[in-house]
C-alpha positions in Angstrom: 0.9 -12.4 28.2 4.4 -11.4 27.2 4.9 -10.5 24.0 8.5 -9.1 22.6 9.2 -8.2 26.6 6.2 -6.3 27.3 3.5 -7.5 29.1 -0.1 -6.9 27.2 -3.5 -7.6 28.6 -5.7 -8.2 25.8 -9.5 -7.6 27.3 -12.2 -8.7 24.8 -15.5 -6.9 25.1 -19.2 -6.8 23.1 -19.8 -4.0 21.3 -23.3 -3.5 22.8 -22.2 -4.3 26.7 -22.4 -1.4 29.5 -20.7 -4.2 31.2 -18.1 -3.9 28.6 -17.8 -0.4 29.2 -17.4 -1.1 32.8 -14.5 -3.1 32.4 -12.9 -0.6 30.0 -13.3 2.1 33.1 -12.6 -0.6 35.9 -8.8 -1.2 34.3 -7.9 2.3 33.8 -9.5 3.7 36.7 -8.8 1.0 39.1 -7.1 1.3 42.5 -3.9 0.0 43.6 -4.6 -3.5 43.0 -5.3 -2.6 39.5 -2.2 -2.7 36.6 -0.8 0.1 35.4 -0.8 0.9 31.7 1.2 2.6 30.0 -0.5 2.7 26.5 -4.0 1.5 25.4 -4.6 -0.4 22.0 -7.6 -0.8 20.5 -9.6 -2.5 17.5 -9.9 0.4 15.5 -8.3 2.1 12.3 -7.2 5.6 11.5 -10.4 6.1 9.4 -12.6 4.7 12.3 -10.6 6.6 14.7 -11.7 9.9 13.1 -15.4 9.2 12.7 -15.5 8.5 16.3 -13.3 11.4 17.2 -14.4 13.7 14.7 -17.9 13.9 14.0 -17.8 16.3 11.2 -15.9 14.3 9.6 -18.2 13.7 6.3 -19.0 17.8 6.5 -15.4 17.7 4.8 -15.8 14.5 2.6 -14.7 15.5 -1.1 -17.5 13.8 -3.1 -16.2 15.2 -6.5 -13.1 13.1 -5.5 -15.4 10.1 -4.3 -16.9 9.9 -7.5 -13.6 10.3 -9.7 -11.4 7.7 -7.5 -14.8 5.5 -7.4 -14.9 5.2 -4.0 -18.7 5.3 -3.9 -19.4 1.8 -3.1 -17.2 2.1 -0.3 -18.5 5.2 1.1 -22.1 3.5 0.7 -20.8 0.4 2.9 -19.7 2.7 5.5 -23.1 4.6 6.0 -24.7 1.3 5.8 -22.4 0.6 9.1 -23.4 3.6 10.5 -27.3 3.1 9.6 -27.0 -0.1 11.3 -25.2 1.0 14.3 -27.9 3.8 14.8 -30.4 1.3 14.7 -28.8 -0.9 17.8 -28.6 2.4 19.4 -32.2 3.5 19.2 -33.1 -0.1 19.9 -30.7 -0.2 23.3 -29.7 3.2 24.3 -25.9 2.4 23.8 -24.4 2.8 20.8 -21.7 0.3 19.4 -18.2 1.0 20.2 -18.8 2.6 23.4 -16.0 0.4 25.5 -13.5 1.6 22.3 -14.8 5.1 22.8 -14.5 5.0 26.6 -11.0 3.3 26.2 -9.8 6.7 24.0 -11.2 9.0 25.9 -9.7 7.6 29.8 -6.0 6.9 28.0 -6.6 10.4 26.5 -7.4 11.8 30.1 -4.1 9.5 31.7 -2.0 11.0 28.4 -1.3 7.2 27.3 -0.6 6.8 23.7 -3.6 5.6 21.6 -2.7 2.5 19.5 -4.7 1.7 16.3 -4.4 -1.7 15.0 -6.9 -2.6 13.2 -7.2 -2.6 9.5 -8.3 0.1 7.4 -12.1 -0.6 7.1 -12.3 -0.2 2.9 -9.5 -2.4 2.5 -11.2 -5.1 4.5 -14.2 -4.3 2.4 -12.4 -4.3 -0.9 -10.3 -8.2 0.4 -14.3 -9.1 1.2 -15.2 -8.2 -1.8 -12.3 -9.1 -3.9 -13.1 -12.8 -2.4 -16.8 -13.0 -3.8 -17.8 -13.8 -7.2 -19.7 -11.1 -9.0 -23.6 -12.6 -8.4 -22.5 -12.6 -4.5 -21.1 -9.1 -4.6 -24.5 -8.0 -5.9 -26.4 -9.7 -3.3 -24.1 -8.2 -0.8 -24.5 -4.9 -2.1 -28.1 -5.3 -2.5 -27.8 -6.0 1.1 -26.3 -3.5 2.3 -28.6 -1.2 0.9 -31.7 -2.6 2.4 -30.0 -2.6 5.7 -29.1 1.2 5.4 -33.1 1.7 4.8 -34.8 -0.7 7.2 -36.0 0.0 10.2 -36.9 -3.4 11.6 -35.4 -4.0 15.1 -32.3 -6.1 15.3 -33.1 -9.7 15.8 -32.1 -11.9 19.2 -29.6 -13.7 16.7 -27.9 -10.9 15.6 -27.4 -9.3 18.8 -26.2 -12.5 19.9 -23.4 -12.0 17.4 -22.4 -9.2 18.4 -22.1 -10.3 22.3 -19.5 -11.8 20.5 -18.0 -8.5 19.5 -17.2 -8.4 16.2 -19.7 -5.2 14.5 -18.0 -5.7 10.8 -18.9 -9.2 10.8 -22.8 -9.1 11.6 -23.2 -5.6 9.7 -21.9 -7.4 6.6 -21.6 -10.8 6.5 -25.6 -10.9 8.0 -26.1 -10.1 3.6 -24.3 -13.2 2.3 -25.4 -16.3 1.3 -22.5 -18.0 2.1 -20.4 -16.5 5.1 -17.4 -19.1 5.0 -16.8 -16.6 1.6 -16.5 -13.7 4.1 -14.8 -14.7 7.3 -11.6 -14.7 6.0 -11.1 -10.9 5.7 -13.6 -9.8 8.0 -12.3 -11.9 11.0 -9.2 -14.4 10.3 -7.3 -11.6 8.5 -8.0 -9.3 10.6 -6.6 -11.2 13.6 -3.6 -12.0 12.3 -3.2 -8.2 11.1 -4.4 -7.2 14.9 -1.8 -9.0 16.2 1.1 -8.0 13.8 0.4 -4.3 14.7 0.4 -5.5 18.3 3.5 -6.8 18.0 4.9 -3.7 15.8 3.8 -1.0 18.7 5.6 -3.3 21.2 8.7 -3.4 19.2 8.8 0.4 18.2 7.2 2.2 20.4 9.3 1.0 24.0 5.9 0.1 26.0 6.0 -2.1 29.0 2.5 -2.5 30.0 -0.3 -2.5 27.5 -4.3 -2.6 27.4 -5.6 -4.0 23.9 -9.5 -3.8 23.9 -10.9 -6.2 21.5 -13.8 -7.8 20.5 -14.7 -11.0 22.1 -14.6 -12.6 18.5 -11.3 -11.6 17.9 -9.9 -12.4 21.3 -8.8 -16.1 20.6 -7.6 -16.0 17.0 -5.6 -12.6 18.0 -4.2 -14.3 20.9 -3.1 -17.7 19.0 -1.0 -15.6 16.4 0.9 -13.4 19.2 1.8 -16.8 20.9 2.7 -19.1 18.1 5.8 -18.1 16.2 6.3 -18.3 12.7 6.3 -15.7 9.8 4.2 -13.0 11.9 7.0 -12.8 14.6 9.8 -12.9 12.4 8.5 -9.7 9.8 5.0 -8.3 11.5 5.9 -5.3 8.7 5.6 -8.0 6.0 2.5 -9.2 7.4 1.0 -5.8 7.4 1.4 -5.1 3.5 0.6 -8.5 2.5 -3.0 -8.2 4.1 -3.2 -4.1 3.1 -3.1 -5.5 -0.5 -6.4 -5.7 -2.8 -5.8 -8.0 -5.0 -6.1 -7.5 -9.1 -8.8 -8.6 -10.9 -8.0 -11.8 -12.9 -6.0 -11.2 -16.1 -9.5 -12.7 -17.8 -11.7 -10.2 -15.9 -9.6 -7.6 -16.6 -9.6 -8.5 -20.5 -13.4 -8.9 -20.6 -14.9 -5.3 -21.0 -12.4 -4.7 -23.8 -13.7 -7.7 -25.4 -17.2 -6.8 -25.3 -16.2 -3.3 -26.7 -14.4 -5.4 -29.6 -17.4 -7.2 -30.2 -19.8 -4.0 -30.4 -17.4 -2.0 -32.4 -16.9 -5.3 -34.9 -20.2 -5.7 -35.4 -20.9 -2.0 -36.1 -18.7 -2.4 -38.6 -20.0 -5.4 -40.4 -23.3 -3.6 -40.1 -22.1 -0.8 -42.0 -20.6 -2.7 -44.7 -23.9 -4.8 -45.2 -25.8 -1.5 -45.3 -25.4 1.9 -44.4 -29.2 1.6 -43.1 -28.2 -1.7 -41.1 -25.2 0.0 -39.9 -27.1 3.1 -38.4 -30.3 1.0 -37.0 -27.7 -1.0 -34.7 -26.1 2.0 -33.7 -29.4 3.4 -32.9 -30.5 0.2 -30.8 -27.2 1.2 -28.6 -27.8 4.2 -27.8 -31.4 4.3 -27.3 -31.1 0.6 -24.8 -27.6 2.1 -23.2 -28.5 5.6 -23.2 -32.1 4.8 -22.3 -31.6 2.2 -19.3 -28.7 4.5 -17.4 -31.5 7.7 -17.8 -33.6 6.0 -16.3 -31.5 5.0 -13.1 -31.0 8.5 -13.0 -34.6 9.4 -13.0 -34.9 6.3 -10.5 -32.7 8.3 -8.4 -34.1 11.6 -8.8 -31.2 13.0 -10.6 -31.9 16.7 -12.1 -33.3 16.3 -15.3 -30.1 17.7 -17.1 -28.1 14.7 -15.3 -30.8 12.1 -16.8 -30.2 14.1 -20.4 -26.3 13.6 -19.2 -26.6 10.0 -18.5 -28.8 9.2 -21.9 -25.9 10.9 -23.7 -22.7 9.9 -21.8 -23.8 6.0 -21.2 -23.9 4.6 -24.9 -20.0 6.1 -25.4 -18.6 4.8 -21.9 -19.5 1.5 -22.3 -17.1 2.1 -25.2 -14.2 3.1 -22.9 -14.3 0.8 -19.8 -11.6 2.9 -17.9 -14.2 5.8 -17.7 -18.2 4.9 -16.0 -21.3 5.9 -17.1 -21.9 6.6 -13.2 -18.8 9.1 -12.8 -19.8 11.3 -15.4 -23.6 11.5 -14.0 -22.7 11.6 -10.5 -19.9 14.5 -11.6 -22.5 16.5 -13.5 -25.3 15.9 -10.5 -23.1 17.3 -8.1 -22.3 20.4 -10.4 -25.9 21.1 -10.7 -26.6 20.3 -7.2 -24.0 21.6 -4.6 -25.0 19.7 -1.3 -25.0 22.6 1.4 -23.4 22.5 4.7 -26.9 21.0 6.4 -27.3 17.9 3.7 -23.3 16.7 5.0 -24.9 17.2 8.8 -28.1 15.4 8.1 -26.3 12.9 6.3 -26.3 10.2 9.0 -29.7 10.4 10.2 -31.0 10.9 6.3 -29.5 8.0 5.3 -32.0 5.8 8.1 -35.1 6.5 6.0 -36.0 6.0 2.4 -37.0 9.2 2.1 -34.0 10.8 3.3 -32.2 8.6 1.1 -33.6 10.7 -1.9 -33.8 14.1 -0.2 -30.1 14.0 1.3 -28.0 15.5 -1.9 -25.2 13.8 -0.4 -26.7 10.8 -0.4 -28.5 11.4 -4.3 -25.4 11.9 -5.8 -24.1 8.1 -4.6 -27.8 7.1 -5.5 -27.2 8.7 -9.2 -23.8 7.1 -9.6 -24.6 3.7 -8.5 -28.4 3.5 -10.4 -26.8 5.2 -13.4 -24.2 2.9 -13.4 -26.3 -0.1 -13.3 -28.6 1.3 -15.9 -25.5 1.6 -18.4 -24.0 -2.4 -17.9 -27.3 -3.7 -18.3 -27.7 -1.8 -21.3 -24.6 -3.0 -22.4 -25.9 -6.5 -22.7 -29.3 -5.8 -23.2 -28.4 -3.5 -26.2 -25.3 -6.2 -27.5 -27.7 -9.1 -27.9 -30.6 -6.8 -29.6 -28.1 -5.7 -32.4 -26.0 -8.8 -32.5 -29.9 -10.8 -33.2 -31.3 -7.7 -35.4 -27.6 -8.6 -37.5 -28.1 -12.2 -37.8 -31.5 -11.9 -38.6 -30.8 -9.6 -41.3 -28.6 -11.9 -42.9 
């Protein structure tokens, strides 16, 4: 098709084809009869790009930075991707990606410019996320997590799926109850995002002829956007930041943990100023439920047993500060006491198949102690909030 002068052959492929493969190699390798390209897209994004190209990669990951920016539960989604594209290739010898991988490495060979248009994977996570109510998201997660441990072979409906190339969709969207929630940002978005880069590298970058290998389930939606015009023609750069953006939790959300801290702190006071005994007995309930359930999520995690002490003491006062986690200060003082070594970021995505490796990886641990410990400490929080909110109406 012609798009902004330039001719560009969009190819979809499954992400578990040799045939894919072959027609990856058939276009760039072809004879005479064969168009020439002169730069190769494909459905990847600069993270993606560098775990493929780079597979020591996560040797360099910064987990003290992980666990300060938060960025656990996105770093956990993306070794549950991993996980499950291990398991597809143990199960059929060719590992997920290949025709992207085999696209790089012929335009690399050729020296045609590699174009990356797809969207940054944790943002698409983030959008997926942002567009699930909170039970949901903890399903989700839940699911992730079981299918970064299982090591049931995938079923004839999934690989199905994924003849229809899209790997984000059936890795995640496989844990939902409701998909329709999820197909926006994993597919619709993404297309029209797909395309707006497609049409940015066209306008920018002076190509004449170019190769865009995508999956088959992106093929038609990409395709309608580059042909229809509207606001995606006019301002692809507009486009582009308006799907990068995560949007902010709801002004309600947002107020809610301060209200909840109101509430605690209120009604430690009024405790206090029936009795200094009353006051004291709900201020022990706090700690010992808050401080109690996030130690033990530690333990559950086989934290060191000065990070469970950590957790017990850090949990009952940061569920009085929502801008600061129970889980960052655990996961902080986990990785002080145990320093993964250069072997436990090798192992990582092999330990992270098992449930044993799981716990023995202390790469993997420390995302274990942050996300346990931090599920120990909001439980608490409620658990602990109704026990002294009923101990202080049935002392009155």
């Amino acid at each position: 098709m012609q798009v902004n002068g330039a001719q560009l052959h969009l190819l979809g492929t499954a992400h578990v084809s040799r045939a894919s493969v072959a027609q990856v190699r058939a276009l760039l390798t072809g004879g005479d009869d064969t168009p020439g390209f002169d730069a190769v897209a494909v459905e990847l994004c600069p993270s993606r790009f560098e775990s493929l190209t780079d597979p020591d990669r996560l040797n360099r990951m910064d987990l003290f930075a992980v666990v300060r920016e938060q960025r656990v539960y996105v770093v956990a989604a993306s070794l549950a991707l991993a996980a499950y594209q291990q398991r597809l290739a143990d199960q059929f010898g060719i590992e997920p990606g290949a025709e992207q991988r085999a696209a790089m490495t012929l335009a690399h060979e050729r020296g045609l410019p590699v174009l990356l248009v797809d969207r940054d994977i944790g943002v698409t996570l983030r959008r997926a996320a942002a567009n699930l109510g909170w039970w949901k998201r903890i399903n989700l997660f839940s699911g992730l997590l079981a299918g970064m441990l299982s090591r049931e072979s995938v079923s004839e409906e999934e690989i199905e799926r994924l003849k229809q190339g899209d790997v984000l969709e059936t890795t995640f969207a496989e844990f939902a109850a409701d998909r329709a929630d999820l197909f926006g940002p994993l597919i619709s978005e993404r297309d029209r995002y797909m395309a707006a880069r497609l049409r940015q590298e066209l306008a920018a970058g002076g190509h004449r002829r170019v190769l865009a290998v995508l999956g088959a389930g992106h093929l038609q939606g990409v395709a309608a956007q580059l042909t229809e015009p509207g606001e995606l023609a006019a301002d692809a750069a507009a486009t582009i930041a308006a799907l990068n953006r995560v949007p902010p939790p709801s002004r309600v959300w947002r107020a809610f943990p301060w209200v909840v801290v109101a509430v605690i702190l209120g009604v430690f006071v009024y405790g206090f100023t029936r009795s200094p005994a009353l006051g004291w007995n709900l201020v022990w309930d706090w700690v010992l439920i808050n401080g109690g359930l996030s130690a033990l999520g530690a333990a559950i995690a086989a934290a060191h047993p000065l990070t469970v002490l950590v957790a017990f003491c850090a949990a009952p006062l940061t569920s009085l500060n929502p801008t600061i986690g129970a889980g960052m200060v655990t996961g902080a003082a986990e990785l002080m006491l145990r320093r993964p070594s250069v072997g436990d970021f090798g192992a990582l995505r092999d330990d992270v198949t098992t449930l044993r490796g799981w716990w023995r990886n202390r790469v993997s641990r420390v995302l274990l102690v942050f996300i346990l410990a931090s599920l120990g400490s909001a439980v608490g929080t409620y658990v602990a909030g109704f026990r002294i909110v009923g101990r202080l109406v049935g002392a009155n």
